[in-house]
N, C-alpha and C positions, 0 to 999 in steps of 0.2 A: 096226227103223229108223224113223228120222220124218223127213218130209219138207213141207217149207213150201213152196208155189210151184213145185212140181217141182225143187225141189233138196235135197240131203240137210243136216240140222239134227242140233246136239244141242241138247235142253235139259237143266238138272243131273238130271235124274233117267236119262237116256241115260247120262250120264257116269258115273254112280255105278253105275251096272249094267254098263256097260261096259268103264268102265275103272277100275274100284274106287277112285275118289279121293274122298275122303269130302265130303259137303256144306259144312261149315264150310270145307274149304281150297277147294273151288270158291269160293264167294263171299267170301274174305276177297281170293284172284287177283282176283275181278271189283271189289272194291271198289279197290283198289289199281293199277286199271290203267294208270291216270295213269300211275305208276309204270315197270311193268313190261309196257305194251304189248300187254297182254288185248285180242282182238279185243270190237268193241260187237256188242249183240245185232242182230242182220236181221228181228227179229219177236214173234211169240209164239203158242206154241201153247198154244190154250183159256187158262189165265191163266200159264203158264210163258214167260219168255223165252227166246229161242231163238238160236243161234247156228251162223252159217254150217262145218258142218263139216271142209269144206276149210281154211279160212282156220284153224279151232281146231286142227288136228290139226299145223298149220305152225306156228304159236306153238309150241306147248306140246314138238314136234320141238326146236324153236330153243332152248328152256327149257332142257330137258334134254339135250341135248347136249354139254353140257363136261363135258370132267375134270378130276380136279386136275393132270393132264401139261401140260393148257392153263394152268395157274396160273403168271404170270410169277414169279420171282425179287422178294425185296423184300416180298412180301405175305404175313401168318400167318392163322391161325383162332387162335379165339379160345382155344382150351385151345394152342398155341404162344403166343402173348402172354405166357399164364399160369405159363408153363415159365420163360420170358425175363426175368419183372416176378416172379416167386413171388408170385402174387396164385393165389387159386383162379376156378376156376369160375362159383361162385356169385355171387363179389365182382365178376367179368366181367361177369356177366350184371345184376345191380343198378348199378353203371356205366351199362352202354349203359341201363337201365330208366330213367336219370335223366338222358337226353341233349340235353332241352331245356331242363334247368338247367346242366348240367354241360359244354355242347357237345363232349360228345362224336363222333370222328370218326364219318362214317358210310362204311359199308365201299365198298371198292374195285371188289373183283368178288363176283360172287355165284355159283356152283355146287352146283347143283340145292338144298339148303337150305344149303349149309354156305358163311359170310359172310369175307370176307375182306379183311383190313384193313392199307393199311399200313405197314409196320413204325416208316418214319423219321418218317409225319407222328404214330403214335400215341404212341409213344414220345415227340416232342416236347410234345405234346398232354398227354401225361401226369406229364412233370416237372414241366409248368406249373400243371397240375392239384392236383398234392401242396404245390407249391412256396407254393399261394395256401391251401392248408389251414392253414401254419403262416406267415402273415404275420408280421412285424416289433410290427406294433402289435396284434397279440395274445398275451402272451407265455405264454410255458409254465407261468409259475406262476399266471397268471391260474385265478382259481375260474370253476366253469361249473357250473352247477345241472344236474336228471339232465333236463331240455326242451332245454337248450343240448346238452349232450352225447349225445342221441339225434339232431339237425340234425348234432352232426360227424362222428357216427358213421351219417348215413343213416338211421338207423332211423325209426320208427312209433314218435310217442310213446307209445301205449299200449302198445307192447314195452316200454319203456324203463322204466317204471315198477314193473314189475316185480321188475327187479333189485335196488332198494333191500332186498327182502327175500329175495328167492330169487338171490342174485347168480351168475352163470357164471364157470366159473373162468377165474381171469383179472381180473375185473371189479374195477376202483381201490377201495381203502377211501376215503373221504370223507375229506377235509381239513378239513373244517368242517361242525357241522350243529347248526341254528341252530330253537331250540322256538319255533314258531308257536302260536296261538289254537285252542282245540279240540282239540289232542292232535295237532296236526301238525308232522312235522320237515320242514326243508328241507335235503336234502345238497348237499354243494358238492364238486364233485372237480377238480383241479387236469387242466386242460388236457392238461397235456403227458402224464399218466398215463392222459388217454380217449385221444389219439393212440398211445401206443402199443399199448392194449388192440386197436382198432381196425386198426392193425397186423399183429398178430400175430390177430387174428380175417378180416382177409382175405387172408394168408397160410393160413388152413386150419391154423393152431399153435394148441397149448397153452400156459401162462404154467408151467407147468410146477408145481414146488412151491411157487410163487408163488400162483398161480389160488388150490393149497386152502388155502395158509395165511392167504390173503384171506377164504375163503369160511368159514374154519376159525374165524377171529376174530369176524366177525359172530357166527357162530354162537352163540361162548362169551357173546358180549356179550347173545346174545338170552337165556341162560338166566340169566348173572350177573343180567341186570333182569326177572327174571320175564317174560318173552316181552312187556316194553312195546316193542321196536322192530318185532317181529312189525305191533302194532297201528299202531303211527305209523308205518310203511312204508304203508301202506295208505292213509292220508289223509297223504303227503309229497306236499309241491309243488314239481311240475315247474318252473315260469316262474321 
């Protein structure tokens, strides 16, 4: 036990021995108290801060305390969204990772980790969300180079370039692809074929014999040209 002042304290190393919570979730709760109402520290012992253990053990009661029997009506988690929307998981989980571009909602209640959101505001949230993906003034047969088409699909452009030569199945043939300086191509793929790829990739689907017959065709094209798209994949421009 450790005591500051003649009263009893933990500091994280008390907590981590004591109550097995590992240090990074200690201090991500203290950074986030704002938040969630972490008591502040009463002191410090030798260079650890310390905290009043009465007061910690009352938090952290309060914390954990719910269950999901306390979850009202109207609110899911986020793998029920995914049941509701056929989106998966993952695609859930890059959403909320992009929610201060994307304002996405933030949850309702929270129970012990598992977040909950809901149902009428996300669902509205989220028609609006799709509905602004495929605006009016961008239409579907518009061309979108693989920089444009990695922004509609969320990704990392440097994922995205990838695919020019190693494509997933699934992944649009090029509509247009236009010989740049130096041996580089630029592809263009029509909009509305990244919407649906992307799609059917956060659905957690396959394009089915679509995918390989895509994948199937590059492929022939790389050997019909002696593996020159192999190398102009390589130096294709994104912008």
């Amino acid at each position: 036990m450790t005591f500051l002042d003649g009263r009893r304290v933990y500091t994280r190393a008390d907590l981590v021995a004591e109550r097995g919570i590992g240090r990074s979730t200690l201090e991500k709760w203290y950074r986030e108290r704002a938040a969630n109402g972490h008591p502040e520290p009463v002191g410090t012992v030798g260079s650890q801060k310390a905290w009043d253990a009465e007061e910690w053990d009352a938090w952290h009661a309060a914390r954990t305390s719910g269950t999901a029997g306390d979850v009202p009506a109207g609110l899911l988690t986020r793998d029920e969204l995914g049941a509701r929307h056929g989106l998966s998981r993952h695609r859930l989980k890059q959403l909320w990772g992009e929610r201060a571009e994307n304002g996405h909602p933030a949850p309702a209640r929270q129970v012990g980790k598992a977040l909950y959101w809901d149902d009428a505001e996300w669902s509205a949230w989220y028609a609006a969300y799709t509905a602004e993906r495929a605006r009016p003034e961008e239409g579907p047969d518009d061309l979108v180079t693989l920089a444009e088409a990695a922004r509609i699909l969320g990704l990392a452009p440097s994922s995205a370039t990838v695919y020019a030569g190693r494509p997933p199945a699934g992944w649009p043939v090029p509509a247009r692809e236009e010989r740049l300086g130096g041996g580089r191509v630029r592809r263009l793929y029509r909009r509305a074929d990244v919407l649906a790829y992307g799609d059917r990739r956060a659905a957690g689907g396959r394009d089915g014999g679509a995918g390989g017959r895509h994948g199937g065709a590059e492929d022939r094209e790389d050997r019909a040209g002696g593996g020159s798209r192999s190398r102009s994949s390589s130096g294709d421009e994104g912008a």
